[in-house]
C-alpha positions in Angstrom: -9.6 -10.7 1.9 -9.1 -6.9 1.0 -12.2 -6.5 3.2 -10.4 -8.0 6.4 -6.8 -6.1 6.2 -9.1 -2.9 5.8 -11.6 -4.0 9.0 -8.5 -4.8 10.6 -6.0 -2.5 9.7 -5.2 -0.9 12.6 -4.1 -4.9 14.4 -2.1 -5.2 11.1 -0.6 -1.6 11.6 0.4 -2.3 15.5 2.3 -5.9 13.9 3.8 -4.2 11.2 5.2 -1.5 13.5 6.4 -3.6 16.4 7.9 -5.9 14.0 10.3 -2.8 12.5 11.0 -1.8 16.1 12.2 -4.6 17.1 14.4 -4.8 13.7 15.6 -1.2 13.6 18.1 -2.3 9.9 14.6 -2.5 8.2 14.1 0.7 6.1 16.3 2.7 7.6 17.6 4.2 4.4 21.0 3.7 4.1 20.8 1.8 0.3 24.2 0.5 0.0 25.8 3.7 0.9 28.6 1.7 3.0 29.2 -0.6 -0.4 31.6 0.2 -3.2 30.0 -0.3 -6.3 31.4 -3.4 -7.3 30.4 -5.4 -4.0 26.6 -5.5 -5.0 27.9 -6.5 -8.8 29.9 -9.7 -7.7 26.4 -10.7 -6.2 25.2 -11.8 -9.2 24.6 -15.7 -9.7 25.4 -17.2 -13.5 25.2 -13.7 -14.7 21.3 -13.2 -13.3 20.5 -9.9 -11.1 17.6 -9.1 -9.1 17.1 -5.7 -7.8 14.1 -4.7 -6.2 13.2 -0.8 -5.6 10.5 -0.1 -3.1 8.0 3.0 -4.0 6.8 5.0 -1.3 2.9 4.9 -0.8 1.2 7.1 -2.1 -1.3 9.4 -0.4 -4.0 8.0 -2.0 -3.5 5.2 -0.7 -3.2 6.3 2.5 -6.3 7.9 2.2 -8.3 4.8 1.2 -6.7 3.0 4.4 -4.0 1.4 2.5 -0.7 0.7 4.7 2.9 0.1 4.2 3.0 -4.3 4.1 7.2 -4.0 2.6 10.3 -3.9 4.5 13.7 -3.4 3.0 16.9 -5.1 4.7 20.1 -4.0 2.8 22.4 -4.0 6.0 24.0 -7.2 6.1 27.3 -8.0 4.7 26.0 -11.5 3.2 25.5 -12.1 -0.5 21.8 -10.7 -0.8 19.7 -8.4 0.4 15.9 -9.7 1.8 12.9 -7.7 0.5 10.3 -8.7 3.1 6.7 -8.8 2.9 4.2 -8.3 5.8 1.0 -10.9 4.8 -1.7 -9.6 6.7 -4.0 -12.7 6.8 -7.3 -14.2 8.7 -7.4 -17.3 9.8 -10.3 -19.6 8.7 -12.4 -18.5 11.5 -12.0 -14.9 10.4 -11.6 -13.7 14.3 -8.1 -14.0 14.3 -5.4 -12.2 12.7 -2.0 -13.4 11.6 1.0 -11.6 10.6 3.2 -13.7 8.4 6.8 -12.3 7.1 7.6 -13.4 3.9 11.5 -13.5 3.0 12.6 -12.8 -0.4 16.4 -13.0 -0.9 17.4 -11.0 -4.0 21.1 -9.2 -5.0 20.2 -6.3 -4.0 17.2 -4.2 -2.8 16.8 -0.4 -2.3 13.8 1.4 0.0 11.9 4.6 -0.8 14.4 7.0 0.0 17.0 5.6 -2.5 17.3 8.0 -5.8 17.7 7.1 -9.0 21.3 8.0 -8.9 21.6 5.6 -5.8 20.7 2.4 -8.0 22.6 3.5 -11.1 25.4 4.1 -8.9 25.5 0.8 -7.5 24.0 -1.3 -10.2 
């Protein structure tokens, strides 16, 4: 599997990328900046939070062939944010590649430009 999203990286890449252009919200950094802090606390549901930070990839990673497969969406007014995972897959045949998004809805998510301060702020 790991062998296939390397060999393939650069199909995965061009998804990955036209996906985010198309949705220009996704990572675009603003991490709740347009919230006061007590919006992202009423979130909560029966007293449970979920709060997701991305971390940027590392150069290392990079280096190895590694790519970006996360998307932040903290934009919306609606009572979560979506952390979204790119799932760069094969299908059976292993000649074709699939891109499939994977929604997770959570109370609030931050991207790699956030700072500590950002999260304790509105956390």
């Amino acid at each position: 599997k790991r062998t296939a999203r390397l060999r393939f990286a650069s199909a995965f890449k061009a998804d990955i990328t036209q996906h985010r252009q198309r949705h220009p919200y996704l990572n675009n950094g603003s991490n709740h900046i347009d919230k006061v802090e007590s919006q992202i606390q009423d979130r909560g549901m029966n007293g449970v939070s979920i709060v997701v930070r991305k971390r940027p990839i590392f150069d290392y990673e990079i280096n190895r062939g590694d790519y970006d497969i996360v998307s932040i969406d903290n934009t919306n007014e609606s009572s979560h944010d979506v952390c979204m995972v790119h799932n760069s897959v094969m299908h059976p045949d292993m000649k074709q590649t699939l891109m499939k998004q994977v929604h997770y809805p959570v109370t609030a998510a931050f991207d790699e430009h956030c700072s500590d301060d950002d999260i304790y702020r509105h956390v």
